[in-house]
C-alpha positions in Angstrom: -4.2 20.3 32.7 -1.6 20.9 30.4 -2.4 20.4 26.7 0.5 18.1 25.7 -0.7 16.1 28.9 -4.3 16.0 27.2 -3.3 15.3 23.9 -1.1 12.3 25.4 -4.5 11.1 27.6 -6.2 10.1 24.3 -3.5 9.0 22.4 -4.0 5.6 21.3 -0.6 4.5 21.5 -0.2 4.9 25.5 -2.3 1.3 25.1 1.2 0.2 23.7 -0.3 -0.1 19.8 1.7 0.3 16.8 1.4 3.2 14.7 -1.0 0.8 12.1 -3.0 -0.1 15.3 -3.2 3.2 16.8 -4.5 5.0 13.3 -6.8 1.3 12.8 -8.3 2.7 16.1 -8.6 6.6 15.2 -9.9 6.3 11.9 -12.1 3.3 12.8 -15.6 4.8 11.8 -13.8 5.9 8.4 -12.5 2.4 7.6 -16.0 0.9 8.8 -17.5 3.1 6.1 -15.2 2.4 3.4 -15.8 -1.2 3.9 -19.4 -1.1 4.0 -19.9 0.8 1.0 -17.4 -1.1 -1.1 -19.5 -3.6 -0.1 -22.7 -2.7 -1.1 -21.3 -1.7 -4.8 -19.4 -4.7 -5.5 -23.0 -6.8 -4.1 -24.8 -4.6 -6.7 -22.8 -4.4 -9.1 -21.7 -8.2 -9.7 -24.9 -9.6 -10.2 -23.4 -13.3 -11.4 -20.7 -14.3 -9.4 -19.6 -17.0 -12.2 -18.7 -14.5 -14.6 -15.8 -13.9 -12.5 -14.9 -17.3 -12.3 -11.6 -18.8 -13.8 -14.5 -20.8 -16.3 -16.8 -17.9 -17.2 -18.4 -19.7 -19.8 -20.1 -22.0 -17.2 -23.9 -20.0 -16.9 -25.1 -20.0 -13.1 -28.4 -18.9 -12.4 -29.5 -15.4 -10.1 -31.4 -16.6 -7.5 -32.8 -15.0 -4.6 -31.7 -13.9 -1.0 -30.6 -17.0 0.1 -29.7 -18.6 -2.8 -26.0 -19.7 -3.1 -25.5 -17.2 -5.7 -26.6 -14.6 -3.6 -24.5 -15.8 -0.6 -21.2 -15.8 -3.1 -22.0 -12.3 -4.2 -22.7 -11.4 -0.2 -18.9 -12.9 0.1 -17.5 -11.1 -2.5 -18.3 -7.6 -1.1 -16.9 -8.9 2.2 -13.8 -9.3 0.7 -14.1 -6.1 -1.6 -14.7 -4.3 1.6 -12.3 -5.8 4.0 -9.7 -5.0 1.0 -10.0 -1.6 0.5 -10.6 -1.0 4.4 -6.7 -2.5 4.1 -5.9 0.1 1.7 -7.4 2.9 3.1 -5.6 2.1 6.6 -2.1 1.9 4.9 -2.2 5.2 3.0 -3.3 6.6 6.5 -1.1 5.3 8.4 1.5 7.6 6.2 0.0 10.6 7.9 1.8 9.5 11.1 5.1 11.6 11.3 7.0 8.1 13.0 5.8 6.4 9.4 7.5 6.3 6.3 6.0 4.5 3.3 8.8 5.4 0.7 10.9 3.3 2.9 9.4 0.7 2.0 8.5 1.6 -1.6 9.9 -2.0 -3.0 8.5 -4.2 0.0 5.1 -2.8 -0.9 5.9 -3.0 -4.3 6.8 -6.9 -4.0 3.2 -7.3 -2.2 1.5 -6.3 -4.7 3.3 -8.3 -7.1 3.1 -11.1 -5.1 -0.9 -10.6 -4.8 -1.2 -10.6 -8.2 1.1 -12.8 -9.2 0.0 -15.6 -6.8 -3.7 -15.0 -7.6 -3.6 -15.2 -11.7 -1.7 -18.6 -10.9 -3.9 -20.0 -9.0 -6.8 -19.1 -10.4 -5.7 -21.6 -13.1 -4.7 -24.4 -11.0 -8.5 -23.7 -9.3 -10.8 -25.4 -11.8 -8.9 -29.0 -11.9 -8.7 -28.2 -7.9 -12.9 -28.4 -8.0 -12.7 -31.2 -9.9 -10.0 -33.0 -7.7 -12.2 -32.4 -4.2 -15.2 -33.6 -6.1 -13.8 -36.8 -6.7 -12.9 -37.4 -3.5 -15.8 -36.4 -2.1 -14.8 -33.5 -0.1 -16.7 -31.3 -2.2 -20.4 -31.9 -3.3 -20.3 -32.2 -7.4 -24.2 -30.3 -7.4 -23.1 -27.4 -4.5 -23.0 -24.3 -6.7 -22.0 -22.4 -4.0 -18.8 -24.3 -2.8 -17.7 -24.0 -6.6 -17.9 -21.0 -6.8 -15.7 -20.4 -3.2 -13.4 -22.8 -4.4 -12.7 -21.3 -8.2 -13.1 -17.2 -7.0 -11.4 -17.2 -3.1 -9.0 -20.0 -3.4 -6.9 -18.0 -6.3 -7.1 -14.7 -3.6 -5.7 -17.1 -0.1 -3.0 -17.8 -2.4 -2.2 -14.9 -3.7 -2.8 -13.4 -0.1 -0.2 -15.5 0.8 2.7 -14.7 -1.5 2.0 -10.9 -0.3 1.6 -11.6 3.2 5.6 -11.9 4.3 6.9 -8.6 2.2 3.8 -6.7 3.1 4.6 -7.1 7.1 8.1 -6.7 6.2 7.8 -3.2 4.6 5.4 -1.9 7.1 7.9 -2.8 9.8 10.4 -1.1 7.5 8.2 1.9 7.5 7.7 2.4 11.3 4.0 1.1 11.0 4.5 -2.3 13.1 6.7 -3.2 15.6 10.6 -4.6 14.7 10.0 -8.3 15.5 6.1 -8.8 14.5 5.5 -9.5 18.2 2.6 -10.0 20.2 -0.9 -8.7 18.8 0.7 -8.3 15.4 0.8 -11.9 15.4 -2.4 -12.9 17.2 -4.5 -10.1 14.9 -2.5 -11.6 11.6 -3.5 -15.6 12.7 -7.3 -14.2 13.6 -7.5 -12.9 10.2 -6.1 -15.5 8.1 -8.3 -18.2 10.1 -11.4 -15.9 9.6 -10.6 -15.6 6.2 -10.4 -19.2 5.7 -13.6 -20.0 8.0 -15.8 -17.5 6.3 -14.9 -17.6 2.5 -14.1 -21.7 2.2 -16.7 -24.7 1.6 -17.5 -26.3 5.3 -14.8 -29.0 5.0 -11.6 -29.5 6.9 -9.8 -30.1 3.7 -10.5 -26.7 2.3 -10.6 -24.8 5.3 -6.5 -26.0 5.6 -5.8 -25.6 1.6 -7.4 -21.6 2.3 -5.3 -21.2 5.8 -2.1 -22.7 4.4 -0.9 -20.1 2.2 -1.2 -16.7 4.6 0.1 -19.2 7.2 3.5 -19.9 5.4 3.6 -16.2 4.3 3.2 -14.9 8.3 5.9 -17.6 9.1 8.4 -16.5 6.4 7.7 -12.7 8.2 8.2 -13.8 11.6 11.5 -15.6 11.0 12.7 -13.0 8.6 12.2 -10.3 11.2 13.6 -12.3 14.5 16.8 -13.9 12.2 17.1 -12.0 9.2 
């Protein structure tokens, strides 16, 4: 057989995935890893979840596996880990010769601002948020746990979705996703932001929407921006 013809037999991308997809699927192991033991340090390391809070001053108790505490902390290293997984698979997807990050230097650049931007905002708004869904009874005023969602993954859906649009945007300016965010770039990007929202917000409707409403407008505003703008 002729080598190029090997070499093209296990390529990923003669399954029709984008350069982000195919290297998500070479370097999976890799990203696994990363994610996993970002996980394990940032469950180790943050041994009071509250401290991180928007109201640190508020003392909440270490309990046990099991405990909410324990559960938050257990979410918090999903989240550390699915977000440097992220990182990791953008900085190798700029291995691929079709790729070009510095293309997309500002989009990336308005991301992260975005992110971070978005986040320190909301993290003020989240505390009077608690106490808004307490008093209308969508949250329990005694559930430690849904507090702590609320006031720590709230601030990050938010600031998720301010990044959400110009991230897409500059890795389809790069070469890493297709030209009009078509197909499984927007069936993955709604499977993540629901799972985000199902795994990381209290078990109520209400919060579940306030969590998937943000990424949800951001993935719009990239969807029409690459098929009109």
């Amino acid at each position: 057989m002729d080598p190029a013809e090997t070499v093209g037999a296990f390529d990923p991308r003669r399954r029709g995935l984008s350069p982000l997809g195919a290297t998500a699927r070479r370097h999976a192991r890799r990203l696994v890893i990363t994610a996993l033991l970002t996980a394990v340090v940032v469950v180790v390391a943050v041994r009071d979840p509250g401290l991180l809070s928007p109201t640190a001053g508020v003392s909440t108790t270490v309990v046990g596996v099991g405990g909410p505490t324990f559960l938050v902390r257990l979410e918090l290293g999903a989240l550390a880990g699915a977000l440097a997984a992220g990182v990791s698979l953008v900085a190798l997807v700029d291995r691929d010769p079709a790729v070009d990050l510095r293309a997309a230097s500002g989009w990336l650049a308005l991301a992260a601002a975005g992110f971070l931007a978005g986040t320190v905002a909301a993290r003020q708004l989240a505390p009077g948020l608690v106490d808004v869904l307490v008093e209308w009874g969508r949250v329990a005023a005694d559930s430690r746990q849904s507090t702590l969602e609320l006031k720590l993954f709230f601030p990050v859906a938010v600031g998720g979705g301010a990044a959400v649009a110009p991230l897409l945007l500059g890795l389809r300016r790069a070469g890493a996703l297709s030209r009009r965010l078509a197909g499984r770039t927007r069936g993955l990007s709604l499977l993540c932001l629901v799972a985000f929202a199902a795994c990381f917000s209290p078990p109520d409707s209400t919060t579940f929407a306030l969590y998937a409403a943000p990424p949800a407008v951001g993935l719009g505003v990239a969807v029409a921006w690459a098929e009109f703008g």
